[in-house]
Backbone bond lengths (Angstrom), bond angles and torsions (degrees), N, CA, C in turn:
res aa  C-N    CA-C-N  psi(-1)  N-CA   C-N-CA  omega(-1)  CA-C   N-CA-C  phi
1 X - - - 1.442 - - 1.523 108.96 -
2 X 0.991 112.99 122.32 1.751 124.35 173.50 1.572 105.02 -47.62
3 X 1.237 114.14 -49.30 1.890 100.78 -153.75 1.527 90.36 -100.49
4 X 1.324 120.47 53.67 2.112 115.18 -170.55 1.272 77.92 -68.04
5 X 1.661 122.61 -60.07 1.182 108.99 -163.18 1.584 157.79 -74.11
6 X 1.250 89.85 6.14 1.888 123.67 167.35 1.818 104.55 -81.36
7 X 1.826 102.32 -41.18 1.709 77.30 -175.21 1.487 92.70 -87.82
8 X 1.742 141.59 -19.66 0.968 111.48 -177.16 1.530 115.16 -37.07
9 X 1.431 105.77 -62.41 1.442 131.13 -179.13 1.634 113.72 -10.73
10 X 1.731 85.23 -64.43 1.487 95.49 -170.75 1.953 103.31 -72.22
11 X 1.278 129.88 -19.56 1.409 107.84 162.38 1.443 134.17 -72.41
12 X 1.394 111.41 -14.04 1.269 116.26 -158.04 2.008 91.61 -104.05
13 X 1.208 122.16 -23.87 1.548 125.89 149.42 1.325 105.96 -53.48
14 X 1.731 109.79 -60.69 1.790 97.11 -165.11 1.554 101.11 -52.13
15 X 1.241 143.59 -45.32 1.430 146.30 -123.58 1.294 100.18 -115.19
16 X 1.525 115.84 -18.01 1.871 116.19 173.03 2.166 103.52 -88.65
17 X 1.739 101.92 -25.47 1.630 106.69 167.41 1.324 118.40 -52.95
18 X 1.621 103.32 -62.73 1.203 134.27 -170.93 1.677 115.40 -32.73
19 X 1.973 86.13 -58.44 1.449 109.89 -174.39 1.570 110.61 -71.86
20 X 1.212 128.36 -44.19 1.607 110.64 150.04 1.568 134.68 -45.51
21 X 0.993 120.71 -68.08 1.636 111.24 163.85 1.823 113.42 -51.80
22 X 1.044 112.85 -20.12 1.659 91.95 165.84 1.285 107.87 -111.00
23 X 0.856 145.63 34.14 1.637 138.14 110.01 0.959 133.99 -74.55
24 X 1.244 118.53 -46.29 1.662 114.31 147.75 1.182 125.01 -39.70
25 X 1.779 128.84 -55.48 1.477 117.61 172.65 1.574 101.77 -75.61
26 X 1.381 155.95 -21.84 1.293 126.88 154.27 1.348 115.68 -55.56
27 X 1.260 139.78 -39.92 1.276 142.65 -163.36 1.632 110.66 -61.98
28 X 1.635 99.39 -47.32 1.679 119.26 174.39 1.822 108.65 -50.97
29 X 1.452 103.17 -40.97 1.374 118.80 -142.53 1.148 87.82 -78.94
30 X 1.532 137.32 -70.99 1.266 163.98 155.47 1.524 93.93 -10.45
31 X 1.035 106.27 -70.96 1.476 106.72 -151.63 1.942 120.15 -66.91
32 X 1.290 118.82 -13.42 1.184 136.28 138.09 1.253 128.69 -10.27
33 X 0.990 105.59 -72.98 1.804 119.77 160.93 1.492 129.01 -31.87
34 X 1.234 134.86 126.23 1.688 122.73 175.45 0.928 112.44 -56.61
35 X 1.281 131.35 -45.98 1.405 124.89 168.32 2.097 106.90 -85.43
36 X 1.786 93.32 117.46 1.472 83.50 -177.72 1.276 123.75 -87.52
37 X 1.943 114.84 115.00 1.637 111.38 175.90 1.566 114.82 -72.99
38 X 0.880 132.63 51.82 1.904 129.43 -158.83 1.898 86.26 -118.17
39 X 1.659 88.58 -55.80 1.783 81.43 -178.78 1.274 124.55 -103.21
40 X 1.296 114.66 51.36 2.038 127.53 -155.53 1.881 68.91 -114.21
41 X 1.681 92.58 127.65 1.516 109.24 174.09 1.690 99.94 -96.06
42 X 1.468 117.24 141.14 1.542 133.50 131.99 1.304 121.34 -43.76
43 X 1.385 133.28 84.10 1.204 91.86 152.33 2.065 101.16 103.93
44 X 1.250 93.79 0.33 1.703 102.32 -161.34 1.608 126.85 67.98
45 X 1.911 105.49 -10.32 1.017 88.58 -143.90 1.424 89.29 -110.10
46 X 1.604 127.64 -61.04 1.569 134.64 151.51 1.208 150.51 -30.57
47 X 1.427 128.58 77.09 1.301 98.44 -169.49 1.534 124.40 -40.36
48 X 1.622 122.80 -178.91 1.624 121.22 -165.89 1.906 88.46 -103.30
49 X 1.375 122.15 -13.21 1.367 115.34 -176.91 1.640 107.17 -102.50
50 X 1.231 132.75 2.34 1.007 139.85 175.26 2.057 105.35 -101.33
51 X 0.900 86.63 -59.88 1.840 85.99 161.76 1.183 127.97 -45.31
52 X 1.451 114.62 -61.22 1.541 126.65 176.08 1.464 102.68 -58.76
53 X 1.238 129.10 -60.74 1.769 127.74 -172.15 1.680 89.81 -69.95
54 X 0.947 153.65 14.02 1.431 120.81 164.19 1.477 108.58 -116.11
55 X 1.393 102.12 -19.26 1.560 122.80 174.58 1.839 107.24 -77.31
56 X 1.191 111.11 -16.48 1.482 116.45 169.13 1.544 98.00 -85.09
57 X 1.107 113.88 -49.64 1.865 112.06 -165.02 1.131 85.86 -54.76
58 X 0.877 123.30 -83.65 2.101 127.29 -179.94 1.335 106.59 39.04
59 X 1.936 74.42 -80.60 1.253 114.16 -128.44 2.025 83.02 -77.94
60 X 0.970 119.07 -41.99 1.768 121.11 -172.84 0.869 86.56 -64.36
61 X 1.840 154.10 -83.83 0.910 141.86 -146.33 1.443 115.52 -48.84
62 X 1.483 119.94 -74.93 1.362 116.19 162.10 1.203 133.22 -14.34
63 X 1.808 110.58 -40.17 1.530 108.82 -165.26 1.520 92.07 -76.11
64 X 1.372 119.93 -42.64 1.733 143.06 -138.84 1.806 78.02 -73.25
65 X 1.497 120.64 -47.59 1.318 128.05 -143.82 1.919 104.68 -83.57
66 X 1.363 111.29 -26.21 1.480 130.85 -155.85 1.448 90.14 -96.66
67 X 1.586 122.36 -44.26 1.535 131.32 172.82 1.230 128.05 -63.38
68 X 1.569 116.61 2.69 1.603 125.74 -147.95 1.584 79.14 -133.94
69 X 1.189 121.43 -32.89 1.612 97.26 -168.75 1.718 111.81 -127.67
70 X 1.770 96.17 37.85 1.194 94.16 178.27 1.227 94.31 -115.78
71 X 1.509 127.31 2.03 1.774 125.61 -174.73 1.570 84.46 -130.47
72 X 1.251 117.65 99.57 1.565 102.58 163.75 1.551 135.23 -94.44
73 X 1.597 91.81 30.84 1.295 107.60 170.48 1.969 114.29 -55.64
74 X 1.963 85.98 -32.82 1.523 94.40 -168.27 2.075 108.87 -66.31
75 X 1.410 97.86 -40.28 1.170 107.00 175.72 1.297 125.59 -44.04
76 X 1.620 118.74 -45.16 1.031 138.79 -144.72 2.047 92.94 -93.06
77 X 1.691 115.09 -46.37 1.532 106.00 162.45 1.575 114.65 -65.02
78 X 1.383 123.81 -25.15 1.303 96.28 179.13 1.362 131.88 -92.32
79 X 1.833 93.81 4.52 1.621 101.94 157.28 1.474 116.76 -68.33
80 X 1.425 111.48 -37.31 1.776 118.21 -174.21 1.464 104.66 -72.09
81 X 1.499 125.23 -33.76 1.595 116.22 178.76 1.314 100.63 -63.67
82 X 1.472 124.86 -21.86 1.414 116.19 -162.27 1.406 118.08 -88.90
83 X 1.297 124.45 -20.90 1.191 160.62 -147.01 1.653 85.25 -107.83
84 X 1.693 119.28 -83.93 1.161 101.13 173.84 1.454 136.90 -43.40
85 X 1.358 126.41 -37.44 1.534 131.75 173.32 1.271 104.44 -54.09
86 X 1.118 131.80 -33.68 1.926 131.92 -169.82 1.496 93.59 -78.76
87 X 1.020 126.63 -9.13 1.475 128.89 -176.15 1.512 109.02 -81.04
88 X 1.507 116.65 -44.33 1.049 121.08 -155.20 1.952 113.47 -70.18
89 X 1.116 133.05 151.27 1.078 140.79 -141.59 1.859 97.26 -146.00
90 X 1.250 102.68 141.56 1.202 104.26 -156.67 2.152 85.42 -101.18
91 X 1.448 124.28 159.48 1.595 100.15 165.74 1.411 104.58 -116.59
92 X 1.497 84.24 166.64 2.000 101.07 -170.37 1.373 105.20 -59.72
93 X 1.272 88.68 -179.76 1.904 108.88 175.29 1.538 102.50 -62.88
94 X 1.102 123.82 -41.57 1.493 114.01 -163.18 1.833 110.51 -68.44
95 X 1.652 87.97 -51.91 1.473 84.24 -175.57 1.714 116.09 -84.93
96 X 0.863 100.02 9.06 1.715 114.36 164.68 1.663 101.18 -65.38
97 X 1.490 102.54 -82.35 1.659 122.77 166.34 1.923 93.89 -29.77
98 X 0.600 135.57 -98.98 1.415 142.74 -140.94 1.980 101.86 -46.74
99 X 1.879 94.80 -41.86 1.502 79.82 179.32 1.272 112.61 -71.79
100 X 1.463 119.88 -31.67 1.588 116.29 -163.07 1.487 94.34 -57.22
101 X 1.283 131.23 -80.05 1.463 121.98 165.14 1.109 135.38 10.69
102 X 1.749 115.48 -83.44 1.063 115.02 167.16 1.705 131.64 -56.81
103 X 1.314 113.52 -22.29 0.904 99.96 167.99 2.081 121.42 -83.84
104 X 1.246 115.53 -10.64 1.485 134.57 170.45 1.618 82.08 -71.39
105 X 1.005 160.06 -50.96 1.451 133.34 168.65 0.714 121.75 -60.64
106 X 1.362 138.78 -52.78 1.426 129.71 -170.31 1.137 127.16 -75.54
107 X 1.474 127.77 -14.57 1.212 142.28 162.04 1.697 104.30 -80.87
108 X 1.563 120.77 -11.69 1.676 96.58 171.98 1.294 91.22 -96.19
109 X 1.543 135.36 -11.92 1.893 126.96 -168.12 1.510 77.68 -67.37
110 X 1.617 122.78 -77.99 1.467 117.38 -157.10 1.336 120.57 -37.02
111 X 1.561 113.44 -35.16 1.877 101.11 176.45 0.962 108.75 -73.92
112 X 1.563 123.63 -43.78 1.441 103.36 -177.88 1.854 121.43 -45.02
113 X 1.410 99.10 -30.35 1.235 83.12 -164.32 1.225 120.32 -84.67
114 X 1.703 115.48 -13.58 1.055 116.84 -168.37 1.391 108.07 -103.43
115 X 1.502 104.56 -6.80 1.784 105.53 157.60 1.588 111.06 -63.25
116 X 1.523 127.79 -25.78 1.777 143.06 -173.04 1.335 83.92 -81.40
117 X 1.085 137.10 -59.60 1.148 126.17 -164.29 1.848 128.28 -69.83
118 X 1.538 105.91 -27.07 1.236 104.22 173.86 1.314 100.38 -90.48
119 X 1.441 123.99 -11.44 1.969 101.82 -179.02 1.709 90.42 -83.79
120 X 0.953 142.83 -28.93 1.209 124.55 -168.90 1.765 112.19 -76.00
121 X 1.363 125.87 -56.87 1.148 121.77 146.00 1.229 149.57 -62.85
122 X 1.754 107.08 23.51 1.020 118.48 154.27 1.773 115.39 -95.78
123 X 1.472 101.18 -52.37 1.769 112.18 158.12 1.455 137.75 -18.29
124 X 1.818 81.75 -52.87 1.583 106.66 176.46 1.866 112.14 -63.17
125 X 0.896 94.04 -37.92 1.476 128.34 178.16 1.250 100.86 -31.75
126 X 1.330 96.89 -78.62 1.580 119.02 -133.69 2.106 81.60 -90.28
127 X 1.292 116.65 -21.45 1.402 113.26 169.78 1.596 110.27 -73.41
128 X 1.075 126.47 -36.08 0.933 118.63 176.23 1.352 127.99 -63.72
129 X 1.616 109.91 -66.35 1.477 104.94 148.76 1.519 146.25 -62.65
């Protein structure tokens, strides 16, 4: 597969995310206790909440990673998203200019109108009450 190395990418992000929030929720979890296990070293050298949350990422990544390439249906769309993105085309100066514009009108039609619209239901308003 051409793009292995874009989803590598994206596992080794999921699994460096992963591994922050599960040290943090081991750290939380741990730390509960009167006696706190969050900063009980392995070894002198590990903390026990830094082990456990990376030993959880692992374990998600792996599962996330083993589940992804046993249906390669998934593979096979994120070749076509990829395929489509190379498509995409950036636009010139002109028609850049032209949308910014048009849209600087249409956003002053809408106030106007919705400035017409709150004096009238405000009027109504104030007739009513």
């Amino acid at each position: 597969m051409k793009d292995a190395k874009i989803i590598s990418g994206f596992y080794i992000g999921f699994f460096l995310i992963l591994s922050y929030f599960f040290v943090q929720a081991a750290d939380a979890v741990l730390g509960m206790r009167v006696i706190d296990l969050a900063e009980m070293r392995i070894l002198s050298l590990v903390p026990l909440k830094g082990l456990i949350g990376v030993v959880l990422a692992a374990a998600a990544t792996l599962y996330f990673y083993k589940g992804r390439y046993k249906d390669f249906v998934y593979l096979q769309e994120l070749e076509k998203a990829f395929a489509e993105l190379k498509k995409v085309v950036t636009p010139s100066k002109e028609e850049t200019k032209v949308t910014t514009i048009s849209v600087f009108v249409f956003v002053g039609i809408m106030v106007v109108v919705f400035v017409v619209f709150d004096l009238i239901w405000s009027n109504l308003a104030a007739l009513i009450y």
